[in-house]
N, C-alpha and C positions, 0 to 999 in steps of 0.2 A: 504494500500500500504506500502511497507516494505521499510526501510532505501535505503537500496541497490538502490530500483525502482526508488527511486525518483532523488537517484543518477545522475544513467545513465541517466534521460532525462533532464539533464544541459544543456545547446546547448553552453555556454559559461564562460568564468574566470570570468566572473564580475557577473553572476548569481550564481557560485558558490560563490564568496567572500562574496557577500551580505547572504549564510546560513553556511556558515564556521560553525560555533560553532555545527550547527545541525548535519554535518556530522561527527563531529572530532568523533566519535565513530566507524566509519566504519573502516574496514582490509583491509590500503591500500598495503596489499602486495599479497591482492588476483589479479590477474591476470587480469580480467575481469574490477577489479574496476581502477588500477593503470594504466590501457592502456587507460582506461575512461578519466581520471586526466591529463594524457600527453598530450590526443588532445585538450583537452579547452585552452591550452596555446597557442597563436598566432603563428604563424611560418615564420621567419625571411628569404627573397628571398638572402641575402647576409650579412651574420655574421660573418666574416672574422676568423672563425675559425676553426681552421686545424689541425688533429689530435687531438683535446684537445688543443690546443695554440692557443691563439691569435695572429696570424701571424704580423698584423699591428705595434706590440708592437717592435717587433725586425727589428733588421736593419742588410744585407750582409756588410760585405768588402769587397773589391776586392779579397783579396785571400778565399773567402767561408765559413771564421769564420762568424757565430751568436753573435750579442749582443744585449742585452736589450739597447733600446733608442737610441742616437748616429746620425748620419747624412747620414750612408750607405744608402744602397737600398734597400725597405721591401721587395724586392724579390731575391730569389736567381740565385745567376751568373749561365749562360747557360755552362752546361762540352762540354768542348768538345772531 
């Protein structure tokens, strides 16, 4: 059975972790293997991340400005 096989039938992160060193030889920019590698990571119902931002992190002010931290509101004012 070839690198690759053994690969694909990880069902999870912690079974890959525990043979890490066996695979670090594979190409993970082959297609097949690197969409392999994605799903063994757990998938979060609510990661409060938006665009690439961690939205939680920022606070609105009343007039629509963004800041990192602060006491505003993590969400932004409704336009009207």
């Amino acid at each position: 059975m070839s690198l690759k096989e053994d690969f694909l039938k990880i069902k999870t992160y912690e079974e890959y972790d525990v043979q890490r060193e066996k695979f670090r030889k594979l190409d993970f920019k082959e297609k097949e293997i690197k969409e392999h590698f994605c799903s063994l990571f757990p998938k979060l119902d609510n990661s409060a991340w938006e665009n690439g931002i961690i939205e939680e992190v920022y606070s609105y002010l009343p007039d629509g400005r963004r800041v990192l931290g602060g006491k505003g509101n993590t969400k932004p004012p409704k336009k009207k």
